[in-house]
N, C-alpha and C positions, 0 to 999 in steps of 0.2 A: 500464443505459444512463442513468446520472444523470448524464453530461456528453457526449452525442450528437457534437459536435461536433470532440471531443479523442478521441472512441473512433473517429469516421470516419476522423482524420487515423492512428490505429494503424493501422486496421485495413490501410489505401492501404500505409502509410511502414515496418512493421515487422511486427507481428500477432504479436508473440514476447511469451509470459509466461517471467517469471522468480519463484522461488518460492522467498523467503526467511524463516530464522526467526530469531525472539529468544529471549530467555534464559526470560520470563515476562509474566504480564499487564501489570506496573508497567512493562517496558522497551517492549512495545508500545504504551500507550498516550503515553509519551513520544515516540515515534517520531512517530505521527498526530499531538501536539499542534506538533513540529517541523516536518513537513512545512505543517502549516496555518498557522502564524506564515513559511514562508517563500515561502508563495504556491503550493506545489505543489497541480495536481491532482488528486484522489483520493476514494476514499470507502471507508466504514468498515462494516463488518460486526457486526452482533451475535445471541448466538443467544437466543430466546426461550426456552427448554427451562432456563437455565440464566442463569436470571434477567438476561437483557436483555447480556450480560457483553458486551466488546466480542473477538472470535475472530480478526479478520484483517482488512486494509486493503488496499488496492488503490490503487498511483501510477505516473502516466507522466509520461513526460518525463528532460531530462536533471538537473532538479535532482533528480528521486528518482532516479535513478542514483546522483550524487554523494552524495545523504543515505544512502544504505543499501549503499555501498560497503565498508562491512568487514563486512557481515552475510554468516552463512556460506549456502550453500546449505543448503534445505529437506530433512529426511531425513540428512545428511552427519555 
C-alpha cells in the first residue's frame, strides 16, 4: 500500500491484475526505469534472499497499459 490513494481509486474502478513477463533482469529493470521517467505509478519489488535483486514491479493506470503493451502474458 505505498500509494493508498491510486490503490483506493483500483480497488472502486477496476481491482483486475494483469501479470506480465520480460525476457530477464536487464529488460525489467528498463522497464521500472521507464515507467519512472514517464511518471507512472508504481512500485518495485526486491528479494532479500538473493541479494536485494530487483524480482517484479507493480503499475497502474493507463500509461502502464500503454508501456507494457507488447509484453506477453505471465506463464504463456
Amino acid at each position: 500500500m505505498e500509494h493508498p490513494d491510486a490503490a483506493k481509486m483500483w480497488h472502486k474502478d477496476s481491482n483486475y491484475l494483469i501479470y506480465l513477463s520480460v525476457n530477464n533482469l536487464n529488460d525489467l529493470e528498463k522497464l521500472w526505469k521507464m515507467s519512472q521517467q514517464l511518471g507512472i505509478t508504481g512500485s518495485f519489488f526486491e528479494e532479500p534472499d538473493i541479494e536485494d535483486k530487483l524480482t517484479a514491479i507493480a503499475l497502474l493506470g493507463p500509461g502502464a497499459a500503454i508501456l507494457c503493451k507488447g509484453l506477453p502474458l505471465m506463464l504463456k
